[in-house]
Each structure stands twice: as C-alpha cells, then as structure tokens.
N, C-alpha and C positions, 0 to 999 in steps of 0.2 A: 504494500500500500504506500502508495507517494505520499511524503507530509503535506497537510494542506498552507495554505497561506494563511499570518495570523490577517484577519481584517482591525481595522482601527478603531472600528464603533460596535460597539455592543449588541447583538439582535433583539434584547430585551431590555426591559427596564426593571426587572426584577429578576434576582436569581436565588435557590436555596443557600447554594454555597459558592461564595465568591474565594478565589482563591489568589492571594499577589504572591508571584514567583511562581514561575513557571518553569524552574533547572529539578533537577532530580526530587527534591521532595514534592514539591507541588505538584509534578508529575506523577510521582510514584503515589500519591494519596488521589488525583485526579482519575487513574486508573482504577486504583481500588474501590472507590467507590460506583464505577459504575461496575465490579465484579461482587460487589454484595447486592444477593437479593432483594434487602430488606429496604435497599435506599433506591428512589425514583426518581429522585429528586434534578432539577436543574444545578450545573456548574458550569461557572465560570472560572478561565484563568486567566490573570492579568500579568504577562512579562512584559517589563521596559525592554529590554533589548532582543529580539527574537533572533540573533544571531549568533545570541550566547556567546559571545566571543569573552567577554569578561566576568561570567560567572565562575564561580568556585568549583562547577562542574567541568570546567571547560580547563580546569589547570589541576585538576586533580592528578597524584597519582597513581588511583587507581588500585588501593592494594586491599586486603582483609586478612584481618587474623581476629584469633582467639584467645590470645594473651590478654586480658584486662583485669583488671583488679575489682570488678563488680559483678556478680553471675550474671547479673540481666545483660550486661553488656556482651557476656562470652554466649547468652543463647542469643542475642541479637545476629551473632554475625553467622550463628552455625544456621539459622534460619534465611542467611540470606543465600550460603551456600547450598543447600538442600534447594532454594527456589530457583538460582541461577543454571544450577547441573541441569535442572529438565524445565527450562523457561519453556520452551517451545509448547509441554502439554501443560504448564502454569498458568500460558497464557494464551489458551482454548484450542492451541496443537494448529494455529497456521504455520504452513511448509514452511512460511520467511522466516518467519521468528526461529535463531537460533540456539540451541542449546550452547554453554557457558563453562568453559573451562577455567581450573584453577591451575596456575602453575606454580605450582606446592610445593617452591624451596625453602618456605618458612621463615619466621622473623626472630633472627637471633638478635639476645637481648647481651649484651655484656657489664659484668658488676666489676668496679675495679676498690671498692670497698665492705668492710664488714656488713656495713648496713645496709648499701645496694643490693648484695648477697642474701640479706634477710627477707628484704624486699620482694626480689624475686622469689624466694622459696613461701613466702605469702600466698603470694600468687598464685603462685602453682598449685598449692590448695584449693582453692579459689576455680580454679579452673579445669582442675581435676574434677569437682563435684561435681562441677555444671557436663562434666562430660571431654572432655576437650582432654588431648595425648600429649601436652606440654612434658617436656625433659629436663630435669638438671643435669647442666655438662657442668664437671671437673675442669681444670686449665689443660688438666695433660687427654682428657676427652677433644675438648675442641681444636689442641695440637692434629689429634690424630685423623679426628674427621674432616676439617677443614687447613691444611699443615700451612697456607699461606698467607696465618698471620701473623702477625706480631703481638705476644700475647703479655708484654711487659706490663705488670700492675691489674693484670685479670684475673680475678679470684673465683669466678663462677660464671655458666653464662646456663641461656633457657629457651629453648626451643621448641616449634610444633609442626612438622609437617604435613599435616592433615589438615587440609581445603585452609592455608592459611599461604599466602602470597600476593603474586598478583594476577586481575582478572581483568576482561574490557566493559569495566564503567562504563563507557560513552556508550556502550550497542544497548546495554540496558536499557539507560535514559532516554535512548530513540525511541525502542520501541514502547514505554511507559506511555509516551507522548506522543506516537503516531498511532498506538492503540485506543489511547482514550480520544482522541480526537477522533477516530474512524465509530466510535460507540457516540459521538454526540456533544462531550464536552466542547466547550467553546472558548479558543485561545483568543485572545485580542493583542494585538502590539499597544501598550500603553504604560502610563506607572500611576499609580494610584498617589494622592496627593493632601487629601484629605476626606476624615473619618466624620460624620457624625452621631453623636451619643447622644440617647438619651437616656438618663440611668443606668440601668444595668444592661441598656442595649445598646449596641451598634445600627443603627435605621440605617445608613446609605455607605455607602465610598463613592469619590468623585473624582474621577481620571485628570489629569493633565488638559486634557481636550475639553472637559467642560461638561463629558457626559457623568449625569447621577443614577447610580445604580442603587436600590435598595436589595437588603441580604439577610437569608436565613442564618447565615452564618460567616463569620471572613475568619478567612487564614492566614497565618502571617508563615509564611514560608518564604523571604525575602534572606535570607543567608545573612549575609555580611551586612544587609541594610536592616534587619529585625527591629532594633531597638530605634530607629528613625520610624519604622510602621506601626510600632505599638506606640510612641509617643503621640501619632494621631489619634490613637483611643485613647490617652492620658495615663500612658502606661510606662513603668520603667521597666525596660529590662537589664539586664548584665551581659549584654552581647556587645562586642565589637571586632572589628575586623583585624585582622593581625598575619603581616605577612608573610610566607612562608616561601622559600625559594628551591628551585630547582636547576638542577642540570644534569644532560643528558654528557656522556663521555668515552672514548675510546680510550685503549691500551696497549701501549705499543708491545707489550708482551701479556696480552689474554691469558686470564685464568684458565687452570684446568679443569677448575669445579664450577661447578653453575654456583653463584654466590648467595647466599641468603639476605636476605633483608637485614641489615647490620647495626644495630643502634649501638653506637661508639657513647661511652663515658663523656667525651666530647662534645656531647650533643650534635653529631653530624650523622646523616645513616644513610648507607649507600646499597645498592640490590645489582640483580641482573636485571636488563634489559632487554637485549636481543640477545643473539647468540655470540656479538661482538661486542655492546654497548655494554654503561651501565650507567645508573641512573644514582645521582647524590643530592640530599635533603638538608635544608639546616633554617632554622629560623635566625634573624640576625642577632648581633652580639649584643644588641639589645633590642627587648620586645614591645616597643609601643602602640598604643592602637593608633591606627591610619583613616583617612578618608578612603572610600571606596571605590574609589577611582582612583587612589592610587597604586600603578605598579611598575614605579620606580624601582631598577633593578640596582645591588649593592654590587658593585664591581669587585670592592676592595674586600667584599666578605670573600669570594672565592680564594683570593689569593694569599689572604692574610689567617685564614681559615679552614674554611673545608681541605683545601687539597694540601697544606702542612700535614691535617687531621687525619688525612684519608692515604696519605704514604706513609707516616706514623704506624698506623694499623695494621695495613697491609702496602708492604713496603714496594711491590710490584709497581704500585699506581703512583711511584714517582713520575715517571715516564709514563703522562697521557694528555690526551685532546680533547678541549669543549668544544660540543657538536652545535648544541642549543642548547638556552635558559631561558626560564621564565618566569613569572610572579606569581603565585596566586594570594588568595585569603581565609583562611582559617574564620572561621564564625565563632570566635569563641566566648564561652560563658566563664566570664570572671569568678563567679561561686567557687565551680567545683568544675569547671571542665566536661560536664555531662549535659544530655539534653534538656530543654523545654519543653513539655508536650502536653498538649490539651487546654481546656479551658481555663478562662482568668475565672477566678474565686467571684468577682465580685461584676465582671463586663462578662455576662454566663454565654454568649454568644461570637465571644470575640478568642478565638483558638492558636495555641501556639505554634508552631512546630521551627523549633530553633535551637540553635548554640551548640551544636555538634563538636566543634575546636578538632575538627579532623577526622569526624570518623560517620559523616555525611552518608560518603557513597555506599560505604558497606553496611550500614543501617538504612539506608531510605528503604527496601522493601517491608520490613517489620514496624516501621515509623508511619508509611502509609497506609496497611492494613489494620495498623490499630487505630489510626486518628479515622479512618472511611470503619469502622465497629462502634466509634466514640460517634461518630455524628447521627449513623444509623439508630443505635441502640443506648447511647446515651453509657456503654461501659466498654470496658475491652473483653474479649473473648476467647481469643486463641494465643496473647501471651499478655498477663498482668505487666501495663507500660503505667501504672498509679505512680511508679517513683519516681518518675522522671514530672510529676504534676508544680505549676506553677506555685502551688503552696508554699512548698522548700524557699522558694526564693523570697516570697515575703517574708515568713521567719528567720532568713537568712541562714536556713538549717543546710546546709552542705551535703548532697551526697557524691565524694569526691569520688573522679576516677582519677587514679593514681598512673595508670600506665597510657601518658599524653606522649606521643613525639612531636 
C-alpha cells in the first residue's frame, strides 16, 4: 500500500481522538487503536513535519535489549520482540508487511568499579525474573569470548543475547503508519498551537492554520516537544530534549567478531553495523536540555572523546574513518528516566505518552496497545502500564530506571 499524502485541513470538525505527533508513538497507538475491537471511534493525527526528517524517529539507532533495571521495562521490550519476529501475521498477514529480524549480538555492559559491578549483578536479578538470559562475565570470561579488548580497570561485565540488539525501526514505523492510514485514520500536515480547557476538559486544539478541532481525547505524543504541548493544557511536564550523537565508522583492520553493543565506563558505546561498519554513541561532555531544533553537531566531542575512548577499549579502532554523523534527541524525563503514560489526574481527557530518554523505539508497540486499551476500556489489559501513570510525577515519587545510555 503506497502512503497516502498528509492533507492540511482537517475533514472534520470533531474527532474522538486527536493525536499530535505522528513519528513512532503516535503511530504505533494510531494503529492500535483501530486493531481493538472495542474502539470505533474517529482519529486524528496531527504531525508538523510529515517528512520526519527531524524527528527522534528518524535519528534513532535502532536497537533493543532486555537489560533494564525495572521488570516492566525488560517485559516491554520482550513484547516488542515477540510482535516484531511475526509482524507480518501481527498485522493481519499482508504479503508486504515484513517479518523483523533481530541481530542478537547483545548489549555488553562493562563495570570498571565495585559498585558498577553490584549494579549490574542487581540487575540481572531483575531480569532474570522477568524472564530474560542476561550473563555475568568475569574479566578473564570476556578476555576469552570477545579477546579484542582492552580490559584495563574491568571488573565484570553482563550480557544477553537473546532478541537483544539491533533491529529496523524505520520498516516498523512505516508500516504503523501506512496501516493505520489505509484503516481510516486521518494524518494532516500541521502543529497544533493551542489547547482549550475547560476544567477538567480539553474542548478543542487549534492548528497553526486556524482550523479548530474539538476532541474526545488529545494525545501528546510530540517527543522532544511534550512538555511545550502539555503546557497548552496548563501542564508541567519533566521532559526535555537532550542531545544525543552518532557516528557511523570504518576500520582499517575489521574485527573478527561481530561486536556487541558496548557500553564503555566512559560513557561512549559503540556496536556492529554492517559487516564492515560500526556505529559509536555518546551524549556530550555535558548534558543540557536544547531547543528542538537544534542539531548542532559537536565536532570537538569526536575527537576529544569518543575515538580517545573507543581505541582505549579496543585498541584496533585507532586506525578508522567517519563515514556519517548525526544529531538526534532523547525525550527525556528529568524524574526518573522512565515513561509518561496515560491520563493527567486532574485534565481526565488530556493523555500522555512521553519521556522515553531513549528507549522510544523498542517500547512504542506495548506503549501503543496499552494507551489504544486505556482509551477503549478506560484500563490496560494485556500488560499492567499503571506505573509509568502521570501520578508519580506530581508527587514527585520517582520510579527510576537505572540502566539509561
């Protein structure tokens, strides 16, 4: 099915569920809801930029695991794995829709302290119960299975290779959003501008263009712009944008081993790629929140940083070449690092879905079958998402996740 064109006006002047942001979560909950029975309802989604070119979706890279420090989070991601492997009959078995590989060389964690060490072995608690085949390596384990690091000051490290890697994000979110479009939903090219309340309701949003839409429901699935779309409902949130840098790299002498997902002490973490690339992550030397537009790249962090870092570790990658970089944005929740999800306490109409701080892509399909059971049924159903509720944040009760890169 060809994507259709966003149109710029509205075909209605009322919709059940109005949705702003239209990149993976909006999508992935835009779908959902027309794949539950119990909802009939009309939707709207309203993306500014329908070329996505500077969405968080569009800079992602792409990966999933099951190392987290919170169960819900380690069954979030094994539920996305299970729905990815047989997308095709997920999502009602058209020939185009492809099923979704994982290339499961796992995300090693490395501790070069007592307490990192403890850390990790929390953890792994942690995600042992929920199910998940996480490892503790020794120094002289990870010598022998991976022999091309440098393992100076490494006291333990933890690994999973089961459906934990990297996968292709982007085919998902197409088809998210060329499915639900071909079932009825209704994309529009626009940005929503302002909200109005009345009491504990949201009555309208009004486009950029001037048209007013009244709503059963609005979503805030605006990423890195959340807490600018709840501020139109009179809302604070704890999200802001925070940037997160990539590059893509050659080696003039390639590994032998396909490399894992590598979270260095350093805070830099570098993976496979292709079968000649590799790909290196690092936030900058320091972490400010950004306007959302910006993606100003740091030059001086590559050089002063990551690639010291990353021939430090593995001494191979003295000798290589930057192919491409690029900026993206982290959505992140100052709290606790974990999501926003569901309704405000007291705007009963006006619904979260925000502040991932990285772990968007591989949670949108469990983020969007529950918030499309919350709208339907007014509860979740096929995985309790109550703790991720806006609550937390006005008590300012934290429920952290500890394992952020």
């Amino acid at each position: 099915m060809p994507p259709k064109e966003f149109a710029t006006d509205p075909a209605r002047e009322a919709y059940d569920v109005v949705i702003v942001g239209g990149a993976i979560m909006g999508s992935s909950l835009a779908w959902w809801l027309t794949e539950n029975p119990d909802f009939d309802g009309s939707v709207l989604v309203v993306e500014r930029d329908p070329s996505y070119a500077m969405c968080s979706t569009a800079h992602t890279n792409s990966c999933i695991r099951q190392q987290f420090s919170t169960e819900l989070n380690v069954r979030i991601s094994q539920f996305t794995a299970r729905f990815i492997k047989d997308l095709r009959a997920n999502m009602g078995g058209d020939p185009r829709v492809p099923n979704l590989d994982i290339q499961s060389f796992g995300y090693l964690y490395l501790a070069d302290t007592a307490a990192a060490a403890d850390t990790l072995r929390a953890n792994q608690q942690v995600q042992l119960a929920a199910g998940a085949e996480t490892r503790l390596l020794t120094r002289d384990q990870i010598a022998a299975d991976y022999p091309f690091y440098d393992l100076d000051g490494i006291v333990l490290g933890s690994i999973n290779t089961k459906d934990e890697g990297y996968w292709d994000g982007g085919t998902l979110f197409e088809w998210f959003r060329r499915a639900a479009q071909a079932r009825g939903v209704e994309y529009v090219s626009g940005e929503v501008v302002e909200m109005t309340r009345r009491g504990a309701r949201i009555d309208s949003v009004t486009l950029a263009s001037g048209a007013r839409i009244s709503c059963g429901h609005v979503v805030n699935a605006a990423g890195p712009r959340a807490a600018r779309v709840a501020a139109m409902a009179g809302l604070a949130l704890p999200v802001e944008p925070r940037k997160r840098y990539s590059w893509i790299f050659t080696a003039e002498r390639p590994l032998d081993w396909a490399l894992p997902l590598t979270i260095d002490p350093s805070g830099v973490h570098v993976r496979q790629d292709g079968p000649t690339t590799y790909l290196a992550g690092s936030k900058g030397e320091t972490d400010p929140a950004v306007d959302p537009d910006d993606f100003t790249m740091d030059h001086a962090l590559w050089q002063d940083h990551v690639w010291p870092a990353l021939a430090a570790r593995i001494p191979t990658f003295e000798a290589i070449r930057v192919v491409t970089e690029w900026v993206g944005h982290y959505a992140y929740n100052t709290l606790d690092q974990n999501a926003v999800l569901g309704p405000h306490p007291e705007v009963e109409n006006f619904l979260f879905m925000n502040g991932f701080s990285g772990h968007g892509l591989q949670q949108a399909p469990a983020m969007g079958r529950g918030l499309a059971e919350w709208i339907a049924h007014q509860e979740y159903r096929s995985l309790d998402l109550s703790p991720f509720a806006f609550g937390r944040v006005a008590r300012g009760a934290a429920m952290v996740e500890g394992a952020v890169i």
